[in-house]
C-alpha positions in Angstrom: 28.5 31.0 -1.0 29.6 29.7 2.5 32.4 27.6 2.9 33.8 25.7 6.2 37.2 24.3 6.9 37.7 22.2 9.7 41.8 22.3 10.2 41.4 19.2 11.6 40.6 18.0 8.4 43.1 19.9 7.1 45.8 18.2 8.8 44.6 14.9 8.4 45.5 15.2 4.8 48.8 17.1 4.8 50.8 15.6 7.9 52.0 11.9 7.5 49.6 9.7 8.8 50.8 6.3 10.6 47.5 4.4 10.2 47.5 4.4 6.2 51.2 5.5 6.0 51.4 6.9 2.0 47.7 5.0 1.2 46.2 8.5 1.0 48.8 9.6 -1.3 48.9 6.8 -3.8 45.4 7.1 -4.3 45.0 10.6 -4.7 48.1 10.1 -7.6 46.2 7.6 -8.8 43.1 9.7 -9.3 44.8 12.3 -10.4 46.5 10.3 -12.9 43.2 8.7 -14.3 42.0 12.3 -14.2 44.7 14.0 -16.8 44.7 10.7 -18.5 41.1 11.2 -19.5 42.1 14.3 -20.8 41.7 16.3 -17.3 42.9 19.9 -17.4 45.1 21.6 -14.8 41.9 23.5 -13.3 41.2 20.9 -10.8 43.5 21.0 -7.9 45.4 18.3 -6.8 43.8 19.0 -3.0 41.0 17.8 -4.5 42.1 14.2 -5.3 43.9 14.5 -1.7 40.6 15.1 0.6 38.6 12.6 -2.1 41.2 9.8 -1.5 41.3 10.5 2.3 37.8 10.9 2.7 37.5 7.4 0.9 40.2 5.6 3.1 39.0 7.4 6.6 36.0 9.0 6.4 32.6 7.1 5.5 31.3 9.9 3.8 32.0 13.6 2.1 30.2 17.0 2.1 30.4 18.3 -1.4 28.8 20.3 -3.7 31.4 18.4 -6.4 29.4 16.1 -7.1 31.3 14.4 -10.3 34.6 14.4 -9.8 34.4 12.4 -6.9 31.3 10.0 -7.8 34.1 9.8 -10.8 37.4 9.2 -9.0 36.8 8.3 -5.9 33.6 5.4 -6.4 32.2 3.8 -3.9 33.1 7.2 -1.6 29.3 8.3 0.0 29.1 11.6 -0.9 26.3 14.0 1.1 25.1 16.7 -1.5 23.5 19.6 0.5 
């Protein structure tokens, strides 16, 4: 498996960001939320819900080879599946 990282990315999602403000952050808890609520386990990471709720508010598409999660979570987020 080969995996990239662009810390750019990276620190997109973790510093504060003064476009959205806490956008990013409310959605990911949001997904995450919906996530546990539909009986979720703690195996997913909540990273995850953080790049699929940033990706969604900046981005106009995701490279994933998750493809359900965020087609579940994150709709109407374009995902490109290699």
């Amino acid at each position: 498996m080969i995996a990239a990282v662009d810390t750019s990315v990276l620190l997109d999602v973790f510093l504060p960001d003064p476009e959205h403000g806490p956008a990013s952050a409310l959605a990911a808890g949001a997904a995450w939320r919906a996530y546990r609520r539909a009986g979720g386990r703690r195996e997913r990471l909540v990273p995850d819900f953080l790049i699929g709720a940033h990706a969604k508010l900046r981005a106009d598409r995701l490279l994933t080879r998750d493809r359900g999660s965020y087609r579940t979570y994150f709709r109407g987020l374009k995902l490109v599946e290699p």
